[in-house]
VOFIRO-833965 format. One line per field, with one value per atom (N, C-alpha, C): x, y, z negated; residue number from 0; atom name. Coordinates in nm, 3 decimals. Last residue first. Layout:
BEGIN
X	c(X/...);
Y	c(Y/...);
Z	c(Z/...);
nr	c(NUM/...);
atom	c(CA/...);
***
This chain:
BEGIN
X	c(-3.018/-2.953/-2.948/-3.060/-2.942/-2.891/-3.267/-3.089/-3.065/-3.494/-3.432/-3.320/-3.470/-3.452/-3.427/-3.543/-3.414/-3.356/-3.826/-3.722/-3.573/-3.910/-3.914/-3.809/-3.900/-3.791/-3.816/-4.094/-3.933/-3.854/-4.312/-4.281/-4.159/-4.337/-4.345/-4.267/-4.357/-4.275/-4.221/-4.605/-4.513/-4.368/-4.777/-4.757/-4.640/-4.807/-4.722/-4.698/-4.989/-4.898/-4.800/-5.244/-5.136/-5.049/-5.302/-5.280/-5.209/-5.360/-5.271/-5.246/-5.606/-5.517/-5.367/-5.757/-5.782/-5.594/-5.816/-5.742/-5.702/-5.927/-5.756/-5.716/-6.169/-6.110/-5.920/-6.292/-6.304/-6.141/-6.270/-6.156/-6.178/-6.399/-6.238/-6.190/-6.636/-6.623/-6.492/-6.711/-6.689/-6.635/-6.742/-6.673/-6.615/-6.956/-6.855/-6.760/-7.177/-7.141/-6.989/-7.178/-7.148/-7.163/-7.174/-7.291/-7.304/-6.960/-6.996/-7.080/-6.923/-7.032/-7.061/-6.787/-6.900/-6.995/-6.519/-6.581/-6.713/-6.471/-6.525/-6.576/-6.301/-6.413/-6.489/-6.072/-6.207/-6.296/-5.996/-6.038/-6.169/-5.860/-5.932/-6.041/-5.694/-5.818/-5.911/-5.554/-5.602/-5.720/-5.403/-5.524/-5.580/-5.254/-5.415/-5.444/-5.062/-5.180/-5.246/-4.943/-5.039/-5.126/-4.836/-5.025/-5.025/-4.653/-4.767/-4.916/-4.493/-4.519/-4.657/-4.415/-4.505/-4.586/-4.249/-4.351/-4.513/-4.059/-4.114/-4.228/-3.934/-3.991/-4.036/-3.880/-3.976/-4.003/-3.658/-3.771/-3.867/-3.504/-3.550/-3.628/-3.369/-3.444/-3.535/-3.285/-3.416/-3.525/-3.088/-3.164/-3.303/-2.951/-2.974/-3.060/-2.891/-2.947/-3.027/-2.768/-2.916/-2.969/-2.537/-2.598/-2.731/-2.403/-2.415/-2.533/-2.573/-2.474/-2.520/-2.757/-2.645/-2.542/-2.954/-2.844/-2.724/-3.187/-3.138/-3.027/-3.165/-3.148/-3.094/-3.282/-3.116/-3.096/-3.411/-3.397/-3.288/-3.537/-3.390/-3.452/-3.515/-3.563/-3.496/-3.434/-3.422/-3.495/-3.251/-3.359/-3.320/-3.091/-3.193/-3.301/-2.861/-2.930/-3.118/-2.756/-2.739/-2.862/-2.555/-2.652/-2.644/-2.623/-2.516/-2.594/-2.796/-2.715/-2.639/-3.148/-3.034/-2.937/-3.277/-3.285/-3.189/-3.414/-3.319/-3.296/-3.623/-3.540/-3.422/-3.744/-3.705/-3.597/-3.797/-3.691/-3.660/-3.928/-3.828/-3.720/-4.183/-4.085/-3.954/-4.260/-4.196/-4.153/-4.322/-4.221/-4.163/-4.526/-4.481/-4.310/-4.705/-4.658/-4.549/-4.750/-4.707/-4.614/-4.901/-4.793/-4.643/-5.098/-5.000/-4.906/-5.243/-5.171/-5.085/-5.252/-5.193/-5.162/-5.486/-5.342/-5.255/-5.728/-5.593/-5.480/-5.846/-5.882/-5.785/-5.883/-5.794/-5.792/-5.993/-5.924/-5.809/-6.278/-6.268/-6.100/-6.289/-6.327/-6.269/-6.304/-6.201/-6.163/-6.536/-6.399/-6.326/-6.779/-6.762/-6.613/-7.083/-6.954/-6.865);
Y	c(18.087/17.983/18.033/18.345/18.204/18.084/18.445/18.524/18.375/18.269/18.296/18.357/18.377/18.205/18.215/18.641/18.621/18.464/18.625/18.675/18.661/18.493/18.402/18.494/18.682/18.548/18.453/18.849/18.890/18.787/18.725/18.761/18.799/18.740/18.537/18.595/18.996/18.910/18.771/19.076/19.115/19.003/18.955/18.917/18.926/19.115/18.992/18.917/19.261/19.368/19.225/19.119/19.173/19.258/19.057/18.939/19.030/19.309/19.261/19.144/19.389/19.450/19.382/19.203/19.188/19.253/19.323/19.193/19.160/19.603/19.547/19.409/19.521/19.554/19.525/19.387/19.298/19.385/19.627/19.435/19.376/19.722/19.792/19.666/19.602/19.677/19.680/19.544/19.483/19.508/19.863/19.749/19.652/19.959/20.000/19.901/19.672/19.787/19.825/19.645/19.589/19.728/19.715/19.749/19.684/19.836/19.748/19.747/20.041/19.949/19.857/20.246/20.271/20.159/20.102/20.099/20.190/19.980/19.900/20.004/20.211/20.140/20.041/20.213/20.398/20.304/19.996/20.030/20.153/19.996/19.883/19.918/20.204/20.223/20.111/20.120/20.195/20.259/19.838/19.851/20.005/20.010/19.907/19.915/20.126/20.195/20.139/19.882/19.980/20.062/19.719/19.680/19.787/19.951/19.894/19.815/19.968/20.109/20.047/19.655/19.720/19.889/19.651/19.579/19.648/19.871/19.850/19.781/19.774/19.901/19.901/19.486/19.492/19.653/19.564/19.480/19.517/19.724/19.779/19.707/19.504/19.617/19.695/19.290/19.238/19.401/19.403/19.374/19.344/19.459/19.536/19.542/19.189/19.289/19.380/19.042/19.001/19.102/19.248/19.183/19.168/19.109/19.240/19.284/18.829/18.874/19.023/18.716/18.614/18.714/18.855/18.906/18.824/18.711/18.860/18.886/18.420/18.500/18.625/18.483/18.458/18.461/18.845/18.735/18.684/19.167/19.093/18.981/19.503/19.354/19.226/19.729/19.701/19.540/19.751/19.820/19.746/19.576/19.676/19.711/19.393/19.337/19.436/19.518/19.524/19.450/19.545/19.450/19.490/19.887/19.803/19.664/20.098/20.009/19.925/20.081/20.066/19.978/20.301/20.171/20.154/20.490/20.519/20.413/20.405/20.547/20.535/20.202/20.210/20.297/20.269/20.125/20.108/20.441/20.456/20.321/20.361/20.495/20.467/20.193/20.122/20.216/20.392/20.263/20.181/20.432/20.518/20.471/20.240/20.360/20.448/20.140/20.006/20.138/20.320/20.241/20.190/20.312/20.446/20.406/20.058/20.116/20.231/20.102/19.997/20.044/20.315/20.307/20.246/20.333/20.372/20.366/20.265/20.200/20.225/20.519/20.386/20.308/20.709/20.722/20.610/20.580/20.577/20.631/20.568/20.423/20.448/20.808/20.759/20.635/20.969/21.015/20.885/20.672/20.780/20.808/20.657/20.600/20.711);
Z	c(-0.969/-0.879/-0.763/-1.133/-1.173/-1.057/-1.051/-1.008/-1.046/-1.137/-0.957/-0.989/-1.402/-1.365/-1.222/-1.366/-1.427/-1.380/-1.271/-1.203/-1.204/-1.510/-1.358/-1.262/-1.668/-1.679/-1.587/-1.544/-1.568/-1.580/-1.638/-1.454/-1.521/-1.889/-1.807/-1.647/-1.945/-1.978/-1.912/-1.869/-1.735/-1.817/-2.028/-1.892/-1.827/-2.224/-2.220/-2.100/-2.174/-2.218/-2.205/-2.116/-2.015/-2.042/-2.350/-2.299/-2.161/-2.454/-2.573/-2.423/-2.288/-2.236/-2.365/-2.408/-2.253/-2.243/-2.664/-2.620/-2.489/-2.640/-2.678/-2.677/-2.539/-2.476/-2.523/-2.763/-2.651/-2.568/-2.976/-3.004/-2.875/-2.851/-2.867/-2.923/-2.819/-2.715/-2.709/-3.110/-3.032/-2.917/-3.184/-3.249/-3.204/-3.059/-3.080/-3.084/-2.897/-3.020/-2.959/-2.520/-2.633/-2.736/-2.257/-2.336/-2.456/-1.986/-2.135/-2.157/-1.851/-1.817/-1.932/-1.935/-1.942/-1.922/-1.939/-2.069/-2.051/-1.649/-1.740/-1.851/-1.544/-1.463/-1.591/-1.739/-1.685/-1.607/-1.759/-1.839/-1.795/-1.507/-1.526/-1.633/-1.484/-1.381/-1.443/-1.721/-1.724/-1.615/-1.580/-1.706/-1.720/-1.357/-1.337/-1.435/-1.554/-1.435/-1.388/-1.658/-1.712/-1.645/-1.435/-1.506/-1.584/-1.347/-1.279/-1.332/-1.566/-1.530/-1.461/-1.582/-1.714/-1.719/-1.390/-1.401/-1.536/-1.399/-1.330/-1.344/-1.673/-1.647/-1.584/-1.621/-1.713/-1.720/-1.399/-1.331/-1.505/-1.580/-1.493/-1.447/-1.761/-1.776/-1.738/-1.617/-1.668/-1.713/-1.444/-1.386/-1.495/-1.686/-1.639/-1.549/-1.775/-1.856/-1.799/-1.596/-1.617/-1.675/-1.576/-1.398/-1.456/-1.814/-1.777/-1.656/-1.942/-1.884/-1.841/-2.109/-2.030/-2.025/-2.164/-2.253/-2.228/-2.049/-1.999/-2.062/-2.110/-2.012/-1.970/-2.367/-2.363/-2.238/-2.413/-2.412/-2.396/-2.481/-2.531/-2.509/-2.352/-2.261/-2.369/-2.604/-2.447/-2.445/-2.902/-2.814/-2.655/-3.039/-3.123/-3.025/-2.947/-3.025/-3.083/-2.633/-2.787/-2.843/-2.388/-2.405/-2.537/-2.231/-2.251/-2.348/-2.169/-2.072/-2.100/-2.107/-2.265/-2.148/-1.930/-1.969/-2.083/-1.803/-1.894/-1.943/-1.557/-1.604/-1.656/-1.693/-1.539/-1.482/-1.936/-1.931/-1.766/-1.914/-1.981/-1.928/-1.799/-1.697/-1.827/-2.012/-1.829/-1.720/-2.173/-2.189/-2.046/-2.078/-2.117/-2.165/-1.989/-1.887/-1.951/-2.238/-2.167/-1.987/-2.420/-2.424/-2.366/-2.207/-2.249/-2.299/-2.280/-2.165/-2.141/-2.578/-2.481/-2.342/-2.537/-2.639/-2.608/-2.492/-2.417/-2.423/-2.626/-2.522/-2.425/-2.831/-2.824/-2.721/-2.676/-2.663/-2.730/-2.709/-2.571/-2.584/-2.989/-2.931/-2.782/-3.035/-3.078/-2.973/-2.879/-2.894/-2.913/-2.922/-2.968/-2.850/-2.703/-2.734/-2.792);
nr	c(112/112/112/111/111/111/110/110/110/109/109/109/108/108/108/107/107/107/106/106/106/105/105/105/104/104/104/103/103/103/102/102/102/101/101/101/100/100/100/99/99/99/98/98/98/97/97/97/96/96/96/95/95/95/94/94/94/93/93/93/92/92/92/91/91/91/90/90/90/89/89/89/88/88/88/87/87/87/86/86/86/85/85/85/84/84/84/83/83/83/82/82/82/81/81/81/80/80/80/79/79/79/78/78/78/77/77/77/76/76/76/75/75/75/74/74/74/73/73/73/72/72/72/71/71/71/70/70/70/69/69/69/68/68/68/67/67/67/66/66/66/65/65/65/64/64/64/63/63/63/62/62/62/61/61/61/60/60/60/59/59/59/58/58/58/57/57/57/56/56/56/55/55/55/54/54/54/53/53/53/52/52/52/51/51/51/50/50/50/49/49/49/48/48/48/47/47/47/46/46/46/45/45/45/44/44/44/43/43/43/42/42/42/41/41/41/40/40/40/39/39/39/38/38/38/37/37/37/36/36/36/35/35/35/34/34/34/33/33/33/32/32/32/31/31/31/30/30/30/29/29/29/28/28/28/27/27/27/26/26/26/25/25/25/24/24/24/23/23/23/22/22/22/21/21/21/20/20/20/19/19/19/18/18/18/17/17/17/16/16/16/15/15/15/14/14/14/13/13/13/12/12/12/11/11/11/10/10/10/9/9/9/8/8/8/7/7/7/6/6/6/5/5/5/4/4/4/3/3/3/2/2/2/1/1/1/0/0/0);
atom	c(N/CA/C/N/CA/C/N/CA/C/N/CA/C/N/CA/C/N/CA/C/N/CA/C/N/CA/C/N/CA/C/N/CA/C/N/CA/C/N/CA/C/N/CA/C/N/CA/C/N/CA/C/N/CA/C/N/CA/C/N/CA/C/N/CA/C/N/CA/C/N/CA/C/N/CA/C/N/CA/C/N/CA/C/N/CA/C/N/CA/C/N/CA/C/N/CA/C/N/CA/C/N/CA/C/N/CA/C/N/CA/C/N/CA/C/N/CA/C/N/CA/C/N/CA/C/N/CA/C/N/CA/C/N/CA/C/N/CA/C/N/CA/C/N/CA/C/N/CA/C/N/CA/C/N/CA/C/N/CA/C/N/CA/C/N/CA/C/N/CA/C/N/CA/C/N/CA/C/N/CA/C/N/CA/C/N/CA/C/N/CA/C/N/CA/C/N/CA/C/N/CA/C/N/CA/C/N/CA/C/N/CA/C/N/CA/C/N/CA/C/N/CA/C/N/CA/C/N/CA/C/N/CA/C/N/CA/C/N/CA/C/N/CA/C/N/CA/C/N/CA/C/N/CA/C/N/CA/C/N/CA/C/N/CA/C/N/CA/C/N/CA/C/N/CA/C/N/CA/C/N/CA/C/N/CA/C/N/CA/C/N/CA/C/N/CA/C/N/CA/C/N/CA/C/N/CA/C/N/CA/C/N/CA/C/N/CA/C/N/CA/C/N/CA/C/N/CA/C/N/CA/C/N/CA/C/N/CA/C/N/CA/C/N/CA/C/N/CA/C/N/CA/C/N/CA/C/N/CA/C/N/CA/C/N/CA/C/N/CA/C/N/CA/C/N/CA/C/N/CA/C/N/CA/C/N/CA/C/N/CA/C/N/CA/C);
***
């Protein structure tokens, strides 16, 4: 298996860790249209923003460090081509980079009532 194949496999989740210490950390504090969590939920109000920020840093710091144990346990066992292997794998991990999304606006839909 080459270098590349095993260091894209990573890409998404580095991503997803690298971005969910930021948005846990340093979040965008005020509601703007460019950077941060943007739904109509989260941009309701000062309270949703901030809360949506930090719950999608949090959430997204956590499946990345599972996809990545997920990944170091799986890509020796594969036994697919190259090829297949990094489109199987970046999809797996493309469908939980969206995840933590559905969990944030369930969180946001509980503050409301």
């Amino acid at each position: 298996m080459s270098l590349f194949i095993k260091l894209f496999s990573f890409f998404i989740p580095g991503i997803m860790i690298i971005f969910g210490l930021l948005m846990w950390f340093a979040p965008p504090q005020t509601i703007n249209n460019v950077y941060g969590y943007r739904s109509k939920r989260s941009m309701a109000n000062q309270d949703a923003w901030t809360y949506a920020q930090v719950c999608l840093g949090k959430t997204w710091l956590l499946v990345g460090i599972v996809l990545v144990l997920v990944t170091i346990f799986l890509l020796p066992r594969i036994t697919i081509d190259e090829g297949s292997l990094l489109i199987t794998i970046l999809s797996i991990q493309v469908v939980f980079l969206f995840i933590p999304i559905g969990w944030v606006e369930f969180c946001l839909k509980r503050l409301d009532h």
